[in-house]
N, C-alpha and C positions, 0 to 999 in steps of 0.2 A: 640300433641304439637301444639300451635295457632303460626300460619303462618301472621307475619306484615308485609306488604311491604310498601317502602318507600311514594306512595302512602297513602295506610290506614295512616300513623300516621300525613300525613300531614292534613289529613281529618278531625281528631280527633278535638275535642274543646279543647282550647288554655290551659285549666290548667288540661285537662285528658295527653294530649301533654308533659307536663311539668313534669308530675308527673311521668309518662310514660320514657322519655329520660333521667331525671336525675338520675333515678336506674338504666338504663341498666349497667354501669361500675361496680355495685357492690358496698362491702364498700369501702368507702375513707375516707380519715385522717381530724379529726377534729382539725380546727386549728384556733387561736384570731389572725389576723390582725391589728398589734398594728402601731401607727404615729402618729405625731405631725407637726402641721402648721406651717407658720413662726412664727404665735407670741405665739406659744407654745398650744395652744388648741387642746388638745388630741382627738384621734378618734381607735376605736376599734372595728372591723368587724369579723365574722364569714367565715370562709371561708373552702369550703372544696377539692380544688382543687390543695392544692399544690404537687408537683411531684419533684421527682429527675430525672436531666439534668445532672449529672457528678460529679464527687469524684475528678481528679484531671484538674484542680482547682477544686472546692466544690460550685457547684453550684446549687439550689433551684428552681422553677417556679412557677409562681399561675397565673391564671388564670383571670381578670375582669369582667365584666359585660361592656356593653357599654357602653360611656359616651355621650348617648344621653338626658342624667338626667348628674346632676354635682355625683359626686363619690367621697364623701371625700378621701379614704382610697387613692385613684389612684393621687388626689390632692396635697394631703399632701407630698406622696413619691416623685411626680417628683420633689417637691421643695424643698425636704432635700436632697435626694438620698437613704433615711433611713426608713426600716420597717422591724418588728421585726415578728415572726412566732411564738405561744406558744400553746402547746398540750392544747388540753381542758380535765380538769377533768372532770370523770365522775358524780361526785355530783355535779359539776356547768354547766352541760347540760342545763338545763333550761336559766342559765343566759346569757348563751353564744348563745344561740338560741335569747333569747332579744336584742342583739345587731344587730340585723335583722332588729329592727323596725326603721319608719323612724322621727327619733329623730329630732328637730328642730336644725339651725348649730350651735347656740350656747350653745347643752347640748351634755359631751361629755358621750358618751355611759361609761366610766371607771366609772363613777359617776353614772348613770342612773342605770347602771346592777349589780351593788356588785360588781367590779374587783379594785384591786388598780395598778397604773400606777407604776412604779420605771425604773428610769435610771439607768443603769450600766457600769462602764466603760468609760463612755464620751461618749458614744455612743448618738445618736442622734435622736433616735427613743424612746421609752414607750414599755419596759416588764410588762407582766402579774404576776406579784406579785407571785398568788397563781398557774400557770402551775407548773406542772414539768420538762418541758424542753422547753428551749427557745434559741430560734437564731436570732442571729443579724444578717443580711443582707443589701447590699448595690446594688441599681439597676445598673446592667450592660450594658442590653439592653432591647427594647422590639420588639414584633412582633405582629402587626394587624393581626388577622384572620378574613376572609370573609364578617361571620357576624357580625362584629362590637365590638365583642370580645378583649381583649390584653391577648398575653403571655408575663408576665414580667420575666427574668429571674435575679436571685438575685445572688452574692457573700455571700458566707457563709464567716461571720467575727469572732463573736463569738456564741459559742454553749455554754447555761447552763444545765446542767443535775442533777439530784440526783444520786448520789454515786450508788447506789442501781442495777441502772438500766444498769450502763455501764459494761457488760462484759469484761472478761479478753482477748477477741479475738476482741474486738471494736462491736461487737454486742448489740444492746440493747435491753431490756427487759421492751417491752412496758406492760404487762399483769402487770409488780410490779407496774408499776407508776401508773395503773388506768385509762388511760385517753381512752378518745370515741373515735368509731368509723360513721360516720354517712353513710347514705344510704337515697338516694331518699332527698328529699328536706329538713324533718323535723324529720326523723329515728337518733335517738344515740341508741348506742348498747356500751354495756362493751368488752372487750377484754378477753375472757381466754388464756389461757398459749398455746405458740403455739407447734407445733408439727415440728423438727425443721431436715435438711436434710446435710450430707454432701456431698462437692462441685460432683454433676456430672460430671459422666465418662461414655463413652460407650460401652457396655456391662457389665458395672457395678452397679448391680439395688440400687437404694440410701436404704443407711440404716437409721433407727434415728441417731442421736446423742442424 
């Protein structure tokens, strides 16, 4: 097994580095970054770092980039309060990876990449049309990390789902909806059907369900 230490990967060049520390996690959830300016010009971001912070209250995280470049997506939200999270489909991999490029400010990526924008609700932020599952969120706080990073954490306001996917126990069934998962910077991968445990116990070895 290859031995890195913190040393070697600082050594590394800047995009073996890159490519390097952002698979160490494994796969993570691929998600559209959906928001709107004040004067309404939509903006739609790839992101694959959102995490669960808490069930009660119901709350979301994702991660920035630093804003030593301007960041629509981080722009946009401080000024509404509003940004929405949408699964990416598997067959719209590709378009949702194009939302990466760096667009000029007045084209918005929902237009650029094939996504259509739709409000719901009065909500305040831009759904992805064609996700399967989509959440409304409202920023509560944030937290700078070290490097220049933000953890924003979100209010889960509203959630859209297909029928399909919500279990009878509140569990979902991400393998029906289809949507990716990503690895390393520019890896999507499909979901199969997971292999699924009940609640551990000790001395109780988990069986399937």
């Amino acid at each position: 097994m290859r031995h890195l230490t913190a040393a070697d990967i600082q050594a590394f060049d800047k995009i073996y580095r890159l490519n390097l520390v952002n698979g160490l996690p494994g796969f993570k959830p691929a998600n559209l970054v959906g928001t709107a300016a004040p004067d309404g010009h939509t903006n739609l971001a790839v992101f694959s770092s959102a995490l669960h912070l808490g069930s009660d209250p119901a709350l979301l995280g994702i991660v920035t980039r630093p804003t030593t470049v301007p960041r629509h997506t981080y722009a946009n939200l401080k000024a509404s309060g509003c940004y929405t999270l949408n699964h990416v489909p598997e067959a719209l991999a590709a378009q949702a990876h194009y939302t990466s490029a760096n667009f000029p400010d007045e084209v918005s990526e929902f237009d650029a990449c094939g996504f259509t924008a739709v409000y719901r609700d009065g909500f305040a932020a831009p759904y992805v049309a064609e996700s399967p599952l989509s959440i409304g969120l409202r920023l509560l706080e944030e937290h700078a990390i070290s490097n220049g990073t933000m953890l924003l954490v979100g209010t889960v306001e509203h959630v859209y789902v297909r029928d399909e996917a919500l279990r009878a126990d509140g569990t979902l069934d991400l393998a029906a909806l289809a949507t990716a998962a990503i690895s390393g910077l520019d890896g999507y991968h499909a979901v199969a059907p997971p292999v699924r445990f009940g609640y551990a116990r000790p001395g109780q070895p988990p069986v399937p369900l």
